[in-house]
C-alpha positions in Angstrom: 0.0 -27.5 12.2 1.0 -28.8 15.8 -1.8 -30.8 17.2 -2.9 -34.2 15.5 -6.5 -34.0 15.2 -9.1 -36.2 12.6 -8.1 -34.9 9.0 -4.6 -34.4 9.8 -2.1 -35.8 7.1 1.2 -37.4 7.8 3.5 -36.9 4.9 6.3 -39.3 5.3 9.9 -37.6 5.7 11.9 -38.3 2.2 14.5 -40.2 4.5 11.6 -42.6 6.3 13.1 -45.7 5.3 10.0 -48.3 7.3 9.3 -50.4 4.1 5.0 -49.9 5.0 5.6 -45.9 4.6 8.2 -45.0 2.0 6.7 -41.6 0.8 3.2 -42.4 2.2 0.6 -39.8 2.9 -1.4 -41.0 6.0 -5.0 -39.4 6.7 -5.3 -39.6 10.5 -9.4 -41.0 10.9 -8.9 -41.5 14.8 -6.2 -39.7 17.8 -6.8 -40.7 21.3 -4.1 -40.3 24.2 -4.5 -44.4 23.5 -3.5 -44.3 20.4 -3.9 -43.0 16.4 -5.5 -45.0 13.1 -5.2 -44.0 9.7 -5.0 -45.2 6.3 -2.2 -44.7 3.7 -3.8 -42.7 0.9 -1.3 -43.3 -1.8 -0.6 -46.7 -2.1 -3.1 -48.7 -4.3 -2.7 -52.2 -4.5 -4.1 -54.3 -8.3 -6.9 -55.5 -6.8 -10.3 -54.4 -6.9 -12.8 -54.8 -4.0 -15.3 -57.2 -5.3 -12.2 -59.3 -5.2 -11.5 -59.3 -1.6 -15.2 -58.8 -0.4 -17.6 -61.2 -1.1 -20.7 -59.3 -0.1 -19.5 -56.3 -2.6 -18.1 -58.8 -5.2 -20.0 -56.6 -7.6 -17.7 -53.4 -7.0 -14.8 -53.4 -9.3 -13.3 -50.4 -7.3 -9.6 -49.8 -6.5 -8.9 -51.0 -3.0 -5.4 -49.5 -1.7 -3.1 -50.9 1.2 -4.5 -49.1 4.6 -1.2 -50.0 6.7 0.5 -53.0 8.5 -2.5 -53.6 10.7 -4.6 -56.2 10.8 -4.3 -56.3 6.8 -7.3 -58.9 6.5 -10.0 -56.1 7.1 -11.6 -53.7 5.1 -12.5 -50.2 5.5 -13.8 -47.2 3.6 -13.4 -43.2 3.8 -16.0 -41.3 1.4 -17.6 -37.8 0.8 -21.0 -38.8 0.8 -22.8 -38.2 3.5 -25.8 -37.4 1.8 -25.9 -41.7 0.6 -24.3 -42.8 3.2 -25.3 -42.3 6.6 -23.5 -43.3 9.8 -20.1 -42.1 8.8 -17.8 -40.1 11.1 -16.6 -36.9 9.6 -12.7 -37.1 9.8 -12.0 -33.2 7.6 -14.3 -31.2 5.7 -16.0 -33.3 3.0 -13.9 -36.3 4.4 -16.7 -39.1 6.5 -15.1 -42.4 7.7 -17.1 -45.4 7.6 -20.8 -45.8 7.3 -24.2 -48.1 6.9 -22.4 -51.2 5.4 -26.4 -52.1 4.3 -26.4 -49.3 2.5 -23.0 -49.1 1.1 -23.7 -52.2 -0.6 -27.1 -50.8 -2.1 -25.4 -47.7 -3.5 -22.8 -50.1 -5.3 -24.5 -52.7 -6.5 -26.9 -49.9 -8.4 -23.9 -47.8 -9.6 -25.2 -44.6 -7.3 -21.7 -44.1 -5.8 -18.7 -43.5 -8.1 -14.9 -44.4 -7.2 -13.8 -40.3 -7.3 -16.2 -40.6 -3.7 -15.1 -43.3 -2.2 -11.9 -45.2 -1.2 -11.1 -48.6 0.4 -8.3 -49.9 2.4 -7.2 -53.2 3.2 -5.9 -52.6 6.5 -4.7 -49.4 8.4 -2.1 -47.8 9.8 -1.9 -48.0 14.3 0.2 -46.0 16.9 -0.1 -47.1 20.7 -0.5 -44.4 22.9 2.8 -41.8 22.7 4.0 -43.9 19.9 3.0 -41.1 17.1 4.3 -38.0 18.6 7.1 -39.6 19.2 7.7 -40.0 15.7 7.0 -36.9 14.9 9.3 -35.5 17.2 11.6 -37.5 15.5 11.1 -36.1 12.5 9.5 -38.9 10.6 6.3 -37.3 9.4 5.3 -33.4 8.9 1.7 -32.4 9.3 -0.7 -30.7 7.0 -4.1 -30.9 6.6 -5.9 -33.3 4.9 -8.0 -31.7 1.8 -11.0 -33.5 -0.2 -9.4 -32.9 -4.1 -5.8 -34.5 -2.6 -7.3 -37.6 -0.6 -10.2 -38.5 -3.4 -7.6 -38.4 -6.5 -7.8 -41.3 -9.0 -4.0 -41.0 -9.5 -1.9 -41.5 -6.2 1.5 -41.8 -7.8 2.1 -38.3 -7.3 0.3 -37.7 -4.0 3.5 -37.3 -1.4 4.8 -34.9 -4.3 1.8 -32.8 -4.3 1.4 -32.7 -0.6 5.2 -31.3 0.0 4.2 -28.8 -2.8 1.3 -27.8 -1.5 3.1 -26.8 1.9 5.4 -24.7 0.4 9.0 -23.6 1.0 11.5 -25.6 2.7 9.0 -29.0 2.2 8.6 -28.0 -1.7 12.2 -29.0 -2.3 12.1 -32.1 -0.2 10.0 -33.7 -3.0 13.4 -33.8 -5.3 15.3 -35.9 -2.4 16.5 -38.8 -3.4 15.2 -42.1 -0.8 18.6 -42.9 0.2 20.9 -39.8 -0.1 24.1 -41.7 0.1 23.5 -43.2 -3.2 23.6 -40.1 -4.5 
């Protein structure tokens, strides 16, 4: 996969040592030539929405870390369309965003479940050149994101399963250590 387009994961390299992306899988919601925005798909943090959000303080729902930026805002991916209107479709089955009016109905009367939704506290940001760079760098590799992988319940094993899924050469790279020289 060469070009970075909506739906496009970034599977961190098993040697990325930035603290924020340690064996992160990133969905990419957003590429411009100004810049990129995703979230970090596998990192879940203990708290739950209702928590952090007043206005969904009824939603005991997992919210996950999003990235580094501006980490006091909340945002949603889902694959429900059909509930939730005004959503941008980021990969097949995969909407970004959406009526917050409605969001908040759908919650608060139990009609969307957690396997269809997830929410970040922050996201992740690259200024314009600042992604391909990295890239070219060899910081992330590129698949595609898939519904099943972004939408799991358990995201321990997430970075593992996307290496896996690619096959060959990336397979292996799942059984790196993080630091090879303490090996």
């Amino acid at each position: 996969m060469a070009d970075i387009v909506p739906g496009t994961l970034l599977i961190a390299d098993p040697f990325l040592k930035d603290p924020n992306f340690i064996r992160s899988v990133i969905i990419i919601c957003d590429h411009q030539q100004e810049g990129s925005f995703g979230f970090v798909a596998n990192r879940p943090f203990t708290y739950t929405v209702g928590q952090l959000v007043e206005q969904l303080q009824h939603c005991d729902f997992r919210i996950h870390y999003g990235g580094p930026v501006q980490p006091d805002t909340v945002h949603y991916i889902h694959m429900r369309p059909d509930l939730l209107p005004g959503g941008v479709k980021i990969a097949n089955g995969i909407y970004w965003g959406g009526d917050l009016d409605a969001l908040g109905d759908l919650l608060k009367d139990g009609e969307l479940k957690e396997s269809e939704i997830k929410f970040y506290l922050g996201y992740s940001g690259w200024s314009t050149g600042q992604l391909q760079q990295e890239i070219d760098t060899k910081s992330w590799i590129l698949s595609e994101a898939n519904k099943k992988m972004i939408f799991q319940q358990e995201a321990d094993g997430m970075w593992s399963e996307a290496l896996k899924n690619l096959g060959g050469e990336y397979e292996q790279m799942k059984n790196y250590p993080i630091d090879p020289q303490l090996n």
